[in-house]
C-alpha positions as CSV (number, residue, x, y, z in Angstrom):
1,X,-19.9,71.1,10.8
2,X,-16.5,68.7,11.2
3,X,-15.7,67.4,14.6
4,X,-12.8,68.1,16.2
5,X,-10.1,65.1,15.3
6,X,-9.5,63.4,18.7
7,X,-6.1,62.7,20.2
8,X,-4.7,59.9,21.9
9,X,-3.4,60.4,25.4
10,X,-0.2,59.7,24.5
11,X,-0.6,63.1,22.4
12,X,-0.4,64.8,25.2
13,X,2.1,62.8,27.1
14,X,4.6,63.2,25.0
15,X,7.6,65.8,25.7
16,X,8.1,69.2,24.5
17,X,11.3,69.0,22.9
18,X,14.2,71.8,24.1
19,X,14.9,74.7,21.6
20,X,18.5,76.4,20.9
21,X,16.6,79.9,20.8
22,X,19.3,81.9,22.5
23,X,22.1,82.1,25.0
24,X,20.3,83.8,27.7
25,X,18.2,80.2,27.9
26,X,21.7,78.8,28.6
27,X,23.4,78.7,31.9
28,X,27.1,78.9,32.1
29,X,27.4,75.7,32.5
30,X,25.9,74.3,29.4
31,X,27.5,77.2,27.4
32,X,30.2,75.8,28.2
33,X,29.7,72.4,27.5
34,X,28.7,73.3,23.8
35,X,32.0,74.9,23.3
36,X,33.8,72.0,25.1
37,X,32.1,69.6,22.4
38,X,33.0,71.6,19.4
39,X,36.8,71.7,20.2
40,X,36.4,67.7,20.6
41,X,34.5,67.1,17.7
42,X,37.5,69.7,15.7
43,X,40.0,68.0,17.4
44,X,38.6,64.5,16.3
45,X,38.3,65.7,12.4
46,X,41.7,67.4,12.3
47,X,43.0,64.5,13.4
48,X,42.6,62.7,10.1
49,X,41.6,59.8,12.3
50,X,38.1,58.4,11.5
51,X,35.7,58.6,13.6
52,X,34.3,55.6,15.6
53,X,31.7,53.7,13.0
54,X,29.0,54.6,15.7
55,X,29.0,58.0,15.6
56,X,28.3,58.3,12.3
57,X,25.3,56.1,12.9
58,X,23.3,58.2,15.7
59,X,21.3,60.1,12.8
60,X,21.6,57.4,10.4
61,X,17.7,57.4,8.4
62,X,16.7,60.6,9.5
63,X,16.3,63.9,7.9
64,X,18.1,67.3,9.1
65,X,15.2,70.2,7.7
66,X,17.2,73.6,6.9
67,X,14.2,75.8,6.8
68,X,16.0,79.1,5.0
69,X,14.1,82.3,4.6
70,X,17.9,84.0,4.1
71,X,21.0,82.5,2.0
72,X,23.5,81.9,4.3
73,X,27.3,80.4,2.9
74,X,28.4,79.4,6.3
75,X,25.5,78.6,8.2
76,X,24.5,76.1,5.1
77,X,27.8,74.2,4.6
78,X,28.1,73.8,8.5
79,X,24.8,72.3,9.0
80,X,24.7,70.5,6.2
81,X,28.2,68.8,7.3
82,X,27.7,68.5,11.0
83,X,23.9,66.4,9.4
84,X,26.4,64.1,7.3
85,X,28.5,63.8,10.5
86,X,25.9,62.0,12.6
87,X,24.3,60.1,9.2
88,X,21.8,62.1,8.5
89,X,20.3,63.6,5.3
90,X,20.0,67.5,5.1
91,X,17.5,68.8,3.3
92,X,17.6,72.3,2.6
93,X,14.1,74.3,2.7
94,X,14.8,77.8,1.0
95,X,11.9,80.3,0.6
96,X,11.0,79.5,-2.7
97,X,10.9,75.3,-1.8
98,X,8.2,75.2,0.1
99,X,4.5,76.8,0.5
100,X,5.2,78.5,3.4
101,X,3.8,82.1,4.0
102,X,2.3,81.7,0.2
103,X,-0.4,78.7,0.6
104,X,0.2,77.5,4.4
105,X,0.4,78.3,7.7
106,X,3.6,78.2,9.5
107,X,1.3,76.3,12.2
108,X,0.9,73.7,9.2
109,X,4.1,74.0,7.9
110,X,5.5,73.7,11.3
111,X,3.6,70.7,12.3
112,X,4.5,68.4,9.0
113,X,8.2,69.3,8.5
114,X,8.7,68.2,12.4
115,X,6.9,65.1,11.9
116,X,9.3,64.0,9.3
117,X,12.8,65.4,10.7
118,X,14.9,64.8,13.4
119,X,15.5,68.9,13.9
120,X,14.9,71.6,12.1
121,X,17.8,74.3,11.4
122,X,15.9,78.0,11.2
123,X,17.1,81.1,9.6
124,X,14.3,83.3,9.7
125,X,13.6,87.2,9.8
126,X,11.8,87.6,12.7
127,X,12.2,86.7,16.4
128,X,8.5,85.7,16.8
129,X,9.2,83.3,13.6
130,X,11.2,81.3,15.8
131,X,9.0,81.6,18.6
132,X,5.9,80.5,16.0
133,X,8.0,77.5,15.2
134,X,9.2,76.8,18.4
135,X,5.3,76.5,19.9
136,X,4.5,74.1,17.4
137,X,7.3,72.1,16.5
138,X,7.6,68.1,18.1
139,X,11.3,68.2,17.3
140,X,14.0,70.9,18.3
141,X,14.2,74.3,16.3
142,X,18.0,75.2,16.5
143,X,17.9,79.5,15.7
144,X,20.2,80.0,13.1
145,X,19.4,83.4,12.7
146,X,16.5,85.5,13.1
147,X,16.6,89.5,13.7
148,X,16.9,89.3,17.5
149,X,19.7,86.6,18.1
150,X,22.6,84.4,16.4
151,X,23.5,81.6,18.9
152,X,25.2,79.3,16.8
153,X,27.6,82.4,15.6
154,X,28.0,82.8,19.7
155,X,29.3,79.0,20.5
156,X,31.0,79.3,17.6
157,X,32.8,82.7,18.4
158,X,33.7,81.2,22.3
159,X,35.4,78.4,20.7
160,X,37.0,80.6,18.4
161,X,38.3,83.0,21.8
162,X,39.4,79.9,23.9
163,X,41.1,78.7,20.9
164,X,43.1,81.8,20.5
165,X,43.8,82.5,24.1
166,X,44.0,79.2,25.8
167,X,41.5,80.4,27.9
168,X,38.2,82.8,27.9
169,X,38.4,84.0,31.7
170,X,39.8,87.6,32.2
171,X,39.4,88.8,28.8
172,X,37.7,91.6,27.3
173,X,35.8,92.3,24.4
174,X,34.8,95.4,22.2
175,X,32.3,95.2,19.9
176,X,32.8,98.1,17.6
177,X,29.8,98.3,15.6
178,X,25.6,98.2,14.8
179,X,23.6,97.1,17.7
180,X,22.3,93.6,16.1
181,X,21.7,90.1,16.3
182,X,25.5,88.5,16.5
183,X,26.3,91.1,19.4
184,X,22.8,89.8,21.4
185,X,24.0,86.8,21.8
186,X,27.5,87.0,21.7
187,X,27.6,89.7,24.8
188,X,25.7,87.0,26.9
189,X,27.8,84.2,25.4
190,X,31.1,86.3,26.1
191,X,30.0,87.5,29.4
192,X,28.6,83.3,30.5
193,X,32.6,82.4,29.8
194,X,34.0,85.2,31.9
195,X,34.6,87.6,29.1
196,X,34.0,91.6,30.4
197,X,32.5,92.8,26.9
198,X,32.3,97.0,25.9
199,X,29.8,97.7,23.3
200,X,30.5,101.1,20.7
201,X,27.4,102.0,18.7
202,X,26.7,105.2,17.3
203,X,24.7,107.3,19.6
204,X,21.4,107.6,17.5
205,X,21.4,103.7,17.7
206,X,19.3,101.8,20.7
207,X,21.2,98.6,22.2
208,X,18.6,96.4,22.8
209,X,16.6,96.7,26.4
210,X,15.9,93.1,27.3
211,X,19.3,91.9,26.2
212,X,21.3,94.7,27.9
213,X,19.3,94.0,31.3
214,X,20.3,90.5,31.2
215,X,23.9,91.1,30.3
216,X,24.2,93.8,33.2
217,X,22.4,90.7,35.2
218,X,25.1,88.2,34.1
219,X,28.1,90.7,34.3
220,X,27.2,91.7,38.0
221,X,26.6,87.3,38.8
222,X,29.8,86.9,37.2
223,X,32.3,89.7,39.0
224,X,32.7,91.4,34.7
225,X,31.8,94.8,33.6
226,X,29.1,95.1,30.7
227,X,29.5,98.9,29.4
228,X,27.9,100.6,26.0
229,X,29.5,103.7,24.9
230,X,29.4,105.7,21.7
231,X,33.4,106.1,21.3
232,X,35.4,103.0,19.3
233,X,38.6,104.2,21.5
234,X,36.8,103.4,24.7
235,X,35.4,99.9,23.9
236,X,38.7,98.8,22.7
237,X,41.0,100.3,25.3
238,X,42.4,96.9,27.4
239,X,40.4,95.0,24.8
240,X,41.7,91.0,23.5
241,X,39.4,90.7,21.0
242,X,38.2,93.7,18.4
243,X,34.2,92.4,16.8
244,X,32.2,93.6,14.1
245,X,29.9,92.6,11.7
246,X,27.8,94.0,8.9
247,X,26.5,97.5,9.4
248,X,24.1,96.7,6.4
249,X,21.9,93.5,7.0
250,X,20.0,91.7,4.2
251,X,16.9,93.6,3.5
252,X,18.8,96.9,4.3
253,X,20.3,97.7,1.3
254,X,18.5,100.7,0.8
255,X,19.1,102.7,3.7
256,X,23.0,101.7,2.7
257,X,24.2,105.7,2.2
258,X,22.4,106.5,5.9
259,X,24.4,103.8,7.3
260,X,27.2,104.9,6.0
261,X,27.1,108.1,7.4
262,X,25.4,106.5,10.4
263,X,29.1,104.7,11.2
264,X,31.3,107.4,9.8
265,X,34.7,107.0,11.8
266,X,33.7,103.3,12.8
267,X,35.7,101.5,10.1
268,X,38.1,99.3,12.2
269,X,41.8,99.9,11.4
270,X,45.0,99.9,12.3
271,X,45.4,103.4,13.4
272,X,42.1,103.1,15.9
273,X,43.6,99.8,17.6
274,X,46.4,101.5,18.1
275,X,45.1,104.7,19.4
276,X,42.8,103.1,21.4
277,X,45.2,101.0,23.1
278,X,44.1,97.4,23.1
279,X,46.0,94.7,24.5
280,X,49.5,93.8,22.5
281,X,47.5,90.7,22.1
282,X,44.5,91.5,20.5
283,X,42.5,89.4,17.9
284,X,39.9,90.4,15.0
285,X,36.7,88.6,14.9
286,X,33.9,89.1,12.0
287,X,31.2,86.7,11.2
288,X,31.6,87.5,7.2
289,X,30.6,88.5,5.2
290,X,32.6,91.6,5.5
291,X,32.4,94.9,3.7
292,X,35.6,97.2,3.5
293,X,33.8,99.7,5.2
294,X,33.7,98.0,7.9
295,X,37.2,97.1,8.5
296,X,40.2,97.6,6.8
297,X,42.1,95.0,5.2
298,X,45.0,95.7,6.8
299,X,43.1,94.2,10.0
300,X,40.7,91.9,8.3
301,X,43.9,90.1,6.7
302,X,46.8,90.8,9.5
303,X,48.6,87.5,11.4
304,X,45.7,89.1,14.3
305,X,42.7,88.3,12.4
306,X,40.7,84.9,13.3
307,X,38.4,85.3,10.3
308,X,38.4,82.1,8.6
309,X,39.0,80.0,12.1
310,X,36.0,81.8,13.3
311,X,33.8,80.7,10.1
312,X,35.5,77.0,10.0
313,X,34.1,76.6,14.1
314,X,30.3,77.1,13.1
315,X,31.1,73.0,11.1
316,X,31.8,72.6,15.0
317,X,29.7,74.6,16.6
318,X,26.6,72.8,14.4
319,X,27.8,69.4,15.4
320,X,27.9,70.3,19.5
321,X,24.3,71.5,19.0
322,X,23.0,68.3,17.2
323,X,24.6,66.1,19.6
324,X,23.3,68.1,22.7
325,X,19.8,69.0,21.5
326,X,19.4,66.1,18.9
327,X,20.9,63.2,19.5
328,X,21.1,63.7,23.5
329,X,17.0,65.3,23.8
330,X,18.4,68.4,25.1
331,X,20.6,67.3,28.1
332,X,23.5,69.9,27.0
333,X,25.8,68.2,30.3
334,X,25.4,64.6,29.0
């Protein structure tokens, strides 16, 4: 029979670190500070003007783990830039790199990849993955994508809004689409900034309970209106900025054909903007990758679409969270 390994007391005294899990664990006011750092740190590198020696020096020795159970082209460039920003090395952990879930524990796995990184960049499938990692990790777990929620997509997607409009109060936003991940967080995100948002989903489709209680909660605090309806026309009437993402996720490929006729007459064109009166202003937003059937190209490519802004922000979006969970422990007002 082994003993139990004994721990010092500083074991215990030491700190739980603070987790990007989602923006419901966000108040408004830190929301918003993570946007206001990503348009300073785009402003600073579209300058052209290097940054000051220091900054480059707040990571310097340490590792930045990218623990990947999905491929990813945006979410792997941006963190892997926004690491090389602050000095530090990215190491990217894809499924087949390491032994977890064939020969370890994500307790263990957990445990020694914290104790060697500075963070540790998750795209998962599951929610309770990031919990898991989350209960057991001594360094922050920044969610980069599990089944449930997408807040670095969210920060990036505000920045991408005030960037367009000047502004995020007063504005609406329809998401016309599957009820998924991106629009979780990116209804709280929108509705934390003073976005009203309008969901469409087909009406065999469930939006999620918990996230739908706490956006009504946050629409109410805030003075906006939260609404889900099963018509495209009605979420985009009045809207400033048209959403949606991939009606087919990774792992979903064969239910493809039921999906299809699951969203027949949700393909985002022209002809439904118009119809469905949005604002002369409007904007198109997708987090690619995009599928034609999802919207056409004459959207997808018009002077209205902020596609590639929107995936250039999450280099941004990465280097606010570092900064603000990283480099400053977690105090996202600092």
């Amino acid at each position: 029979m082994f003993a139990k390994r004994s721990l010092s007391s500083s074991a215990f005294l030491k700190s739980k670190p603070r987790h990007l899990v989602n923006t419901i664990q966000l108040s408004n006011e830190e929301l918003a500070s993570l946007v206001g750092k990503a348009e300073a740190f785009k402003k600073q590198v579209r300058s052209g003007n290097p940054a000051p020696v220091e900054q480059h020096q707040k990571l310097l020795g340490k590792l930045v783990a990218l623990l990947f159970s999905k491929r990813s082209t945006r979410t792997r460039i941006s963190t892997e830039g926004a690491a090389a920003y602050f000095g530090a090395q990215p190491m990217f952990l894809g499924k087949d790199d390491i032994q977890l879930g064939v020969n370890e524990s994500t307790y263990d796995t957990t445990k020694v990849i914290s104790s060697m990184t500075s963070c540790i960049f998750a795209r998962v499938n599951s929610h309770q993955e990031i919990l898991e990692l989350c209960e057991h990790s001594s360094v922050p777990i920044i969610n980069s994508l599990c089944d449930m929620y997408h807040p670095l997509q969210a920060i990036t997607d505000i920045l991408t809004i005030k960037e367009a409009f000047g502004k995020t109060e007063g504005l609406k936003l329809a998401w016309v689409g599957d009820s998924n991940n991106v629009i979780n967080d990116l209804a709280i995100a929108s509705l934390r900034s003073g976005i009203s948002v309008a969901v469409s989903i087909p009406k065999d489709i469930e939006f999620d309970p918990e996230v739908s209680k706490a956006a009504s909660e946050i629409a109410s605090e805030n003075g906006l209106s939260f609404d889900i309806v099963h018509e495209p026309s009605k979420a985009i009437n009045n809207s400033n900025v048209i959403v949606t993402d991939t009606w087919i996720s990774m792992g979903q490929e064969a239910e493809k054909q039921a999906k299809l006729l699951q969203f027949d007459g949700y393909q985002i064109t022209q002809s439904m903007i118009s119809q469905g009166n949005a604002s002369p202003d409007w904007k198109f937003m997708h987090c690619l990758p995009r599928h034609a059937e999802e919207v056409a190209d004459d959207v997808f490519y018009s002077e209205n679409s902020l596609v590639f802004e929107e995936a250039e922000n999450r280099l941004y979006a990465a280097m606010a969270v570092i900064e603000a969970f990283v480099i400053n422990k977690g105090d996202l007002l600092k």
